[in-house]
N, C-alpha and C positions, 0 to 999 in steps of 0.2 A: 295244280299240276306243276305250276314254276314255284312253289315253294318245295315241293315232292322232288324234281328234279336237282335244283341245289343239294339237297340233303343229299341225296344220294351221290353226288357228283365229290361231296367236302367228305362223306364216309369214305368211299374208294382213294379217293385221293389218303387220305391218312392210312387207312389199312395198307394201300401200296408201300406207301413211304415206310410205314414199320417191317412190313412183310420183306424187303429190300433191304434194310438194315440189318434183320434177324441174320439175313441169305450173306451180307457180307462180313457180318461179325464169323458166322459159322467158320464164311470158306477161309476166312483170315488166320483164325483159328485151327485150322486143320481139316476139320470135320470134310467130309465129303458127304455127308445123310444126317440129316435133322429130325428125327421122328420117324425115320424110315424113308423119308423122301429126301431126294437127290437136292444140294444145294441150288444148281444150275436150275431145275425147278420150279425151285421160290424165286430164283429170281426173272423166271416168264411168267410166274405168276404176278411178282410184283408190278412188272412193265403191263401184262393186261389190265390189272386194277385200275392202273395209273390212265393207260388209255380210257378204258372204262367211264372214269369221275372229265377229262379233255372231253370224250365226246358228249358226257349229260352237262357240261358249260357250254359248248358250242349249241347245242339244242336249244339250251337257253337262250344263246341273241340269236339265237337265225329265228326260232320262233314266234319267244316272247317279247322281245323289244323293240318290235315294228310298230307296237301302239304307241 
């Protein structure tokens, strides 16, 4: 499970970080819609991922590092 949580915790965390760069490349650029979705968008998507991979680390030491 604490190796299960890490992974997922370092995916989200990456996927954000990219998903947030696409969003700021985009709106830098002009673009106001990337694929049909709205810059602004990706970038609440990015900020949820990003929480997403924060909270499977904090899971991590409230949980598993009591032992």
């Amino acid at each position: 499970m604490e190796s299960l949580l890490q992974w997922i915790a370092r995916i989200a965390g990456l996927a954000g970080a990219l998903v947030f760069v696409v969003a700021v490349a985009a709106r830098a650029g002009g673009l106001y819609y990337l694929g049909g979705v709205q810059a602004g968008t990706l970038l609440n998507l990015s900020a949820a991922t990003m929480a997403l991979a924060g909270l499977c680390y904090l899971a991590l030491l409230v949980e598993f590092r009591r032992r």
